[in-house]
C-alpha positions as CSV (number, residue, x, y, z in Angstrom):
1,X,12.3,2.6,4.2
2,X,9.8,5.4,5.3
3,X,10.7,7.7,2.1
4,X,10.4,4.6,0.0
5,X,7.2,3.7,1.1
6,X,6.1,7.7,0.9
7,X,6.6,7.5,-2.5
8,X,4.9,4.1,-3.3
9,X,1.9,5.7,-2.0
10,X,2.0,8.6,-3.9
11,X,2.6,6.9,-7.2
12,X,0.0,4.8,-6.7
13,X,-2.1,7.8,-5.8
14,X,-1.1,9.6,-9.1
15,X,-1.4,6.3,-11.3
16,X,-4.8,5.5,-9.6
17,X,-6.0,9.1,-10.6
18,X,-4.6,8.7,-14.4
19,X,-5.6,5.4,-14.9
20,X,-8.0,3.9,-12.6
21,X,-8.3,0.5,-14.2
22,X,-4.9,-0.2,-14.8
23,X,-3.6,1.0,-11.1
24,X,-5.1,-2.1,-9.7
25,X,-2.7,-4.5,-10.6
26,X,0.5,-2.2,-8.8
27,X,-1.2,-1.7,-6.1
28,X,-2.0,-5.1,-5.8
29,X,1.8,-6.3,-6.0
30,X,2.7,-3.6,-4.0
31,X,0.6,-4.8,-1.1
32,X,1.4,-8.3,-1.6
33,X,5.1,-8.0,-1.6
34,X,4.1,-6.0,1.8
35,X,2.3,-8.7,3.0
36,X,5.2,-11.7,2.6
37,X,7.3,-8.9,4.6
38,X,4.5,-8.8,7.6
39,X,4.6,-13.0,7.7
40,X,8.2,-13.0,7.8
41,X,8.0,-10.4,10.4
42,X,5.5,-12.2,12.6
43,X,7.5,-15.6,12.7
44,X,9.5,-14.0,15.4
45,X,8.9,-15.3,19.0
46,X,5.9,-13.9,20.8
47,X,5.4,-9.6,21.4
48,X,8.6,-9.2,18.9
49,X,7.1,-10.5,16.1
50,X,4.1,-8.1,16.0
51,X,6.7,-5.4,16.9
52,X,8.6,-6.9,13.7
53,X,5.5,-7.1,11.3
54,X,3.5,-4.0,11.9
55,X,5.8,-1.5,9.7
56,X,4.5,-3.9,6.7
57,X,0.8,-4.1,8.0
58,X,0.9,-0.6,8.5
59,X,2.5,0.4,5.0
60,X,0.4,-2.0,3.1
61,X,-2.7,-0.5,4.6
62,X,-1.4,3.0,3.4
63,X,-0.7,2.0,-0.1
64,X,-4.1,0.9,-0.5
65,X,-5.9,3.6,1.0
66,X,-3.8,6.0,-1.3
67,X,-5.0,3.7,-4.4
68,X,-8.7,3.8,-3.1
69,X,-8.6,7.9,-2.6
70,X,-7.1,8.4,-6.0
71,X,-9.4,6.3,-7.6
72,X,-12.7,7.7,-5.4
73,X,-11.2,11.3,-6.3
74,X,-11.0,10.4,-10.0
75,X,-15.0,9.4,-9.5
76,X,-15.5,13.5,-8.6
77,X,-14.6,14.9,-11.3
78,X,-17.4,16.2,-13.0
79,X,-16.5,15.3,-16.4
């Protein structure tokens, strides 16, 4: 899951840099099919379900800051 996630981020890193605009909407699917994983995580019975639910949390914040830095590096270039 850790590999699978790696490379999430860094396609949505690469797409983000290519295409600004259009990386949006991945990214956004990505994080929200992230997010039902988190909320079926936490429905587990007291310090086991945030055990359970932050891997999701965790990755979901990932692919979004990889989304946000390929679009802010896209914003440096000087052309």
């Amino acid at each position: 899951m850790v590999v699978g996630i790696v490379v999430v981020c860094v396609v949505i890193a690469i797409l983000a840099f290519l295409v600004p605009r259009l990386s949006r909407h991945p990214q956004n699917g990505t994080q929200r099919v992230l997010g039902v994983g988190s909320r079926a995580g936490s429905k587990a019975p007291g310090p086991l379900g945030r055990l359970f639910s932050k891997p999701f949390r965790s990755s979901s914040r990932a692919v979004g800051r990889s989304g946000s830095a390929g679009r802010r590096a896209r914003g440096r270039l000087p052309f």
